[in-house]
N, C-alpha and C positions, 0 to 999 in steps of 0.2 A: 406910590402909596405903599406902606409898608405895612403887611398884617401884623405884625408880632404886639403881643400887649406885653404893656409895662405893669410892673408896681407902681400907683401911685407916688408914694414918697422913696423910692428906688431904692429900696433896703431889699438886702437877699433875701429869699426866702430860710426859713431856721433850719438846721439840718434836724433829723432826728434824734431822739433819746436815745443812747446806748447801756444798757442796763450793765451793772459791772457780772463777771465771769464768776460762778460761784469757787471757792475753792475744791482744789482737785481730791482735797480727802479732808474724811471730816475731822474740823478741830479736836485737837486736844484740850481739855478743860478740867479746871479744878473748883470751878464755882456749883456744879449741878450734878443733881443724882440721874436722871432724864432728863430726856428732853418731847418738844410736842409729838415728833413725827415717831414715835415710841423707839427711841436708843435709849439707851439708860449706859452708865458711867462704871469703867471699869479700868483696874489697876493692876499693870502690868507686876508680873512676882520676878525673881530671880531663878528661877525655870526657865524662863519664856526662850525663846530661841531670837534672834537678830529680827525677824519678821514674826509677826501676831496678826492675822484674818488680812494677811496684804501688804500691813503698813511696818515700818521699820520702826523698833521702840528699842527702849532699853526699861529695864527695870526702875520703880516708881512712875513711869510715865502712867494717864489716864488715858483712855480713850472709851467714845461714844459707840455703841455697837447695839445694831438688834440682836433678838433674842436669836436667832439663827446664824448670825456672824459671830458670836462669842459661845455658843453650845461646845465645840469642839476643842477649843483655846481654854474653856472652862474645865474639862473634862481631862484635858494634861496638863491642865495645872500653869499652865502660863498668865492665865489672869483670872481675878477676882473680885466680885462685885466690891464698888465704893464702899468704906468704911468693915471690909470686913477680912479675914484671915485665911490660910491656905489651911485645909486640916491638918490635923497634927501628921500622919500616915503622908503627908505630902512634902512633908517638909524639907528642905535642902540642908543637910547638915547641921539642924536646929535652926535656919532662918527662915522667917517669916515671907512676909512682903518688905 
Protein backbone atom coordinates (compact mmCIF):
# COMPACT_ATOMS: atom_id res chain seq x y z
CA UNK A 1 0.00 0.00 0.00
CA UNK A 2 1.16 3.17 -1.09
CA UNK A 3 0.66 6.43 1.28
CA UNK A 4 1.21 9.13 -1.08
CA UNK A 5 -2.13 10.97 -2.21
CA UNK A 6 -3.02 12.05 -5.44
CA UNK A 7 -4.94 14.82 -7.02
CA UNK A 8 -8.17 13.63 -7.78
CA UNK A 9 -8.33 14.68 -11.58
CA UNK A 10 -4.20 14.44 -11.63
CA UNK A 11 -3.65 18.00 -12.82
CA UNK A 12 -0.43 19.70 -11.10
CA UNK A 13 -0.80 21.74 -8.64
CA UNK A 14 -0.56 25.76 -10.25
CA UNK A 15 2.82 27.23 -9.62
CA UNK A 16 2.64 30.61 -7.99
CA UNK A 17 2.12 34.20 -9.05
CA UNK A 18 5.23 36.04 -9.98
CA UNK A 19 4.71 39.62 -9.77
CA UNK A 20 6.79 41.42 -12.53
CA UNK A 21 10.24 43.30 -11.23
CA UNK A 22 9.55 46.98 -10.78
CA UNK A 23 11.83 49.16 -13.09
CA UNK A 24 15.33 49.91 -11.90
CA UNK A 25 14.84 53.87 -12.16
CA UNK A 26 12.13 55.70 -12.27
CA UNK A 27 10.35 56.45 -15.59
CA UNK A 28 10.83 59.31 -17.61
CA UNK A 29 7.64 60.92 -18.48
CA UNK A 30 6.02 63.58 -20.44
CA UNK A 31 2.24 63.04 -19.59
CA UNK A 32 2.33 64.41 -15.58
CA UNK A 33 3.42 67.26 -13.38
CA UNK A 34 3.55 64.58 -10.16
CA UNK A 35 3.02 61.79 -9.31
CA UNK A 36 0.97 59.89 -6.09
CA UNK A 37 4.09 58.80 -4.09
CA UNK A 38 4.97 62.78 -4.23
CA UNK A 39 7.66 63.13 -7.31
CA UNK A 40 6.75 65.83 -9.28
CA UNK A 41 8.17 66.22 -13.02
CA UNK A 42 11.28 67.99 -14.00
CA UNK A 43 13.24 69.03 -17.04
CA UNK A 44 16.53 68.58 -17.67
CA UNK A 45 18.43 72.21 -19.09
CA UNK A 46 21.54 72.31 -21.14
CA UNK A 47 23.64 72.83 -17.96
CA UNK A 48 23.03 69.68 -16.55
CA UNK A 49 26.18 67.48 -16.67
CA UNK A 50 25.96 63.59 -18.38
CA UNK A 51 24.29 62.37 -14.82
CA UNK A 52 21.40 64.32 -12.88
CA UNK A 53 20.59 62.85 -8.99
CA UNK A 54 22.05 59.19 -10.53
CA UNK A 55 20.44 58.92 -13.69
CA UNK A 56 22.12 59.54 -17.09
CA UNK A 57 20.04 62.43 -19.25
CA UNK A 58 20.64 64.65 -21.79
CA UNK A 59 19.06 67.86 -22.12
CA UNK A 60 15.01 67.99 -22.68
CA UNK A 61 14.79 64.78 -20.96
CA UNK A 62 12.00 64.74 -17.84
CA UNK A 63 12.42 63.06 -15.03
CA UNK A 64 10.25 62.27 -11.72
CA UNK A 65 12.13 63.30 -8.57
CA UNK A 66 11.20 64.19 -4.85
CA UNK A 67 11.77 67.31 -3.46
CA UNK A 68 15.10 66.17 -2.02
CA UNK A 69 16.40 64.37 -5.14
CA UNK A 70 16.09 67.45 -7.33
CA UNK A 71 17.09 70.32 -4.41
CA UNK A 72 20.60 70.33 -5.46
CA UNK A 73 20.26 69.68 -9.39
CA UNK A 74 17.85 72.58 -8.85
CA UNK A 75 20.18 74.87 -7.31
CA UNK A 76 22.95 74.30 -10.32
CA UNK A 77 20.88 74.78 -12.60
CA UNK A 78 20.68 71.39 -14.17
CA UNK A 79 16.87 70.96 -14.03
CA UNK A 80 13.85 72.80 -13.84
CA UNK A 81 10.38 72.21 -12.71
CA UNK A 82 7.83 71.08 -15.60
CA UNK A 83 6.54 73.86 -17.72
CA UNK A 84 8.96 76.43 -16.48
CA UNK A 85 12.41 78.39 -17.33
CA UNK A 86 16.08 78.66 -15.88
CA UNK A 87 16.49 82.38 -14.60
CA UNK A 88 17.78 84.69 -16.67
CA UNK A 89 21.35 85.01 -14.34
CA UNK A 90 21.30 81.13 -15.22
CA UNK A 91 21.40 81.14 -18.40
CA UNK A 92 23.88 79.41 -21.01
CA UNK A 93 24.81 81.81 -23.50
CA UNK A 94 21.11 82.96 -23.87
CA UNK A 95 19.70 79.46 -23.89
CA UNK A 96 17.00 78.48 -22.12
CA UNK A 97 15.79 74.78 -21.42
Amino acid sequence: MSSKTTNPDDTPPAAPAVAPLPPAEPEVTNAVSHSDDGRRAYEVTDRAPPKVAGRRVKAKDELLLTEEEARAEILAGAIVPKGKKLPKPMQKRGKTV
